[in-house]
N, C-alpha and C positions, 0 to 999 in steps of 0.2 A: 760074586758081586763085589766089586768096588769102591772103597770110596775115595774121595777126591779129597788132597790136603787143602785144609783151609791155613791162611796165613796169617799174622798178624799187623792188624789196620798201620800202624804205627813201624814198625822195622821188618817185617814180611818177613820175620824167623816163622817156622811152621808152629801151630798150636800143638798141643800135645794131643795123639790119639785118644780119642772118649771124650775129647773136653765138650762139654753142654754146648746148642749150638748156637746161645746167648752168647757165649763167649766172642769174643772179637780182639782181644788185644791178648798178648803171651805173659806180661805179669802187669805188676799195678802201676811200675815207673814208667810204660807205656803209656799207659789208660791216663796216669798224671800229665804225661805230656803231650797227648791227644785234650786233655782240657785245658790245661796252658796253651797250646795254639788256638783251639776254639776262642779261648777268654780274648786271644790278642788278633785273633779277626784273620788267623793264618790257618784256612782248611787243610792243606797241603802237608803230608805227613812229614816229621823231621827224619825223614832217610833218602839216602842215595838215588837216584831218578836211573834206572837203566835205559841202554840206547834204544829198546822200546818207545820207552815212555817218552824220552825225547824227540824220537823221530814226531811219534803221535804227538806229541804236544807241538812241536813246530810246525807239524803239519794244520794241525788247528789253530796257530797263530799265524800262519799263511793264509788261512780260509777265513781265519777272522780280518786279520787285516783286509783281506778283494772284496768281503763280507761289506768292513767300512767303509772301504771307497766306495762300494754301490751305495752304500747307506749315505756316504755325505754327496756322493752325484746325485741320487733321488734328492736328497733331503735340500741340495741348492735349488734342483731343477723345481721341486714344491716353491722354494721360496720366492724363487723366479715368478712362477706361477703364482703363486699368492701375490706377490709385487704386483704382476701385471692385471691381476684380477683386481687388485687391490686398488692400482690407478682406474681400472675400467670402472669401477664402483664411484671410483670419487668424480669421475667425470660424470658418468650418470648422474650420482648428486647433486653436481653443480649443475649440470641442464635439466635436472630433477627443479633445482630451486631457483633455474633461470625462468622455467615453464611457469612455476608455481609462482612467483612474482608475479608474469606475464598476466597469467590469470588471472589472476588477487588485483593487477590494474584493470583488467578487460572488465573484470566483475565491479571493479569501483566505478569505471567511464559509464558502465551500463545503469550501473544505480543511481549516478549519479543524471544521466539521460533521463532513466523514468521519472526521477524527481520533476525534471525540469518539463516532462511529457505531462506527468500528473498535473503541475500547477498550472502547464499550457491550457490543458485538460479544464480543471476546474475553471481556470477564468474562462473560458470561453462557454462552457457548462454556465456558467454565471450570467456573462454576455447573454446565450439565450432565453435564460430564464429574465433576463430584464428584458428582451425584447418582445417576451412571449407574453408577460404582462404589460408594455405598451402595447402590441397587437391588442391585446383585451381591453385596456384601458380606448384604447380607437375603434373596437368593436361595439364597446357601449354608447362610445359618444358620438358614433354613427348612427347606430340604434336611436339613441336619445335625439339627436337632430330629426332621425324621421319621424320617429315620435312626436319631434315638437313640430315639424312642419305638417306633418298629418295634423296634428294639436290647431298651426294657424289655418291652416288649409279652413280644418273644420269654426276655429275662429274668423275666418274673413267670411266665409260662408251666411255665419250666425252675425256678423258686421253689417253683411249685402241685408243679408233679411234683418234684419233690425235698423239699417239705414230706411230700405223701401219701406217697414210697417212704418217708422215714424214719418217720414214723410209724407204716405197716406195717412196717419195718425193728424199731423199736422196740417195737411187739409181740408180733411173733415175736421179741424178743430177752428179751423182760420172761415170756413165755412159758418160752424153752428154759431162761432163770433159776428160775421156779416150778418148774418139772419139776427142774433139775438139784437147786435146795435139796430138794425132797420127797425125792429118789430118795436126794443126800443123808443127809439127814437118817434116814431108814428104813433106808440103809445102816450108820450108824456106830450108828445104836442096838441095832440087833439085831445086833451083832459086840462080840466082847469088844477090848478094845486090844491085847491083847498077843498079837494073830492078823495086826498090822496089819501089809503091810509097809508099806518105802519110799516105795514111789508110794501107798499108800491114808494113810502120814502126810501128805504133799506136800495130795491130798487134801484130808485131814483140815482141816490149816493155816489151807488156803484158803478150806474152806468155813465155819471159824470167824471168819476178820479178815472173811469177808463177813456173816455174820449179825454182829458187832459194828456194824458201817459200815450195816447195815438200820436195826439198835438205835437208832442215832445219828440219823441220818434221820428215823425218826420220833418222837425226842426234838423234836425241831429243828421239824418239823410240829404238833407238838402245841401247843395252845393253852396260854397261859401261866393260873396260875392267879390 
């Protein structure tokens, strides 16, 4: 079995056979200047680079380099993209907050419509309700006119009949007047006075101030000359 020299991290002299397999550096001035590099931010061991190591390391600075260019052609072509997505966003925006305007006026015309619907609304709401109570007020006093003309209807009715009773009234009264003057009259003539009593003076009285008040009456009728 074999084993494989290991070297040291720092100047790649070989460790010494048996050394622990902690070891890594060949003495302590090594190990010292593997932390002085570390402290000064320089990984890279302070020894000679064989054409190895240079090829390899060129080669990887080659790869890194094509590496970058792709890294900064994506990373323009991103930015590009960002740009362009970045304009497409702001345009949207702006026809984002030409719409929303748009709206925000549609929505004021409209409110401001219904206002003007509502109050059309109401007055005319209003209108009907004043017309609906003239209708009513002309329903009653239609009502009330028939009412009152049924009212004269039945008033001229009780006028006719209480014209015709008093005129019947008043002829039977103009009647039991002729009768009472005749009877009257034929009474006190054919009696002397001084057969009269009391009640046939009272009588008497009576039925003289009424033929006066006749007398008069038909002064007052009669045509003047």
């Amino acid at each position: 079995m074999t084993t494989s020299l290991r070297t040291c991290l720092t100047c790649s002299t070989s460790l010494p056979v048996g050394a622990p397999a902690r070891q890594i550096y060949c003495s302590k001035t090594c190990r010292n200047r593997a932390d002085n590099r570390r402290r000064r931010g320089q990984p890279m061991p302070d020894r000679p680079r064989t054409a190895d190591e240079d090829q390899q390391r060129s080669t990887q600075l080659l790869s890194t380099g094509r590496e970058n260019q792709q890294l900064r052609r994506l990373t323009s072509r991103l930015h590009h993209t960002r740009r362009k997505y970045q304009r497409r966003a702001e345009h949207a925006e702006e026809r984002i907050e030409v719409a929303r305007r748009t709206v925000d006026e549609i929505e004021a015309r409209a409110a401001e419509q219904k206002r003007e619907q509502d109050a059309k609304l109401s007055a005319a709401e209003a209108q009907l309700g004043q017309a609906a109570d003239r209708i009513r007020e002309l329903e009653s006093q239609v009502g009330n006119q028939q009412k009152l003309r049924q009212q004269m209807a039945g008033a001229d009715t009780y006028a006719r009949q209480a014209a015709e009773a008093l005129r019947s009234e008043q002829t039977r009264i103009r009647k039991i007047v002729r009768d009472w003057d005749y009877l009257a009259r034929k009474y006190f003539r054919n009696r002397k006075p001084e057969t009269f009593d009391a009640h046939d003076r009272s009588i008497l009285t009576t039925w003289q101030r009424f033929r006066k008040d006749v007398a008069a009456d038909d002064r007052k009728k009669a045509p003047r000359k």
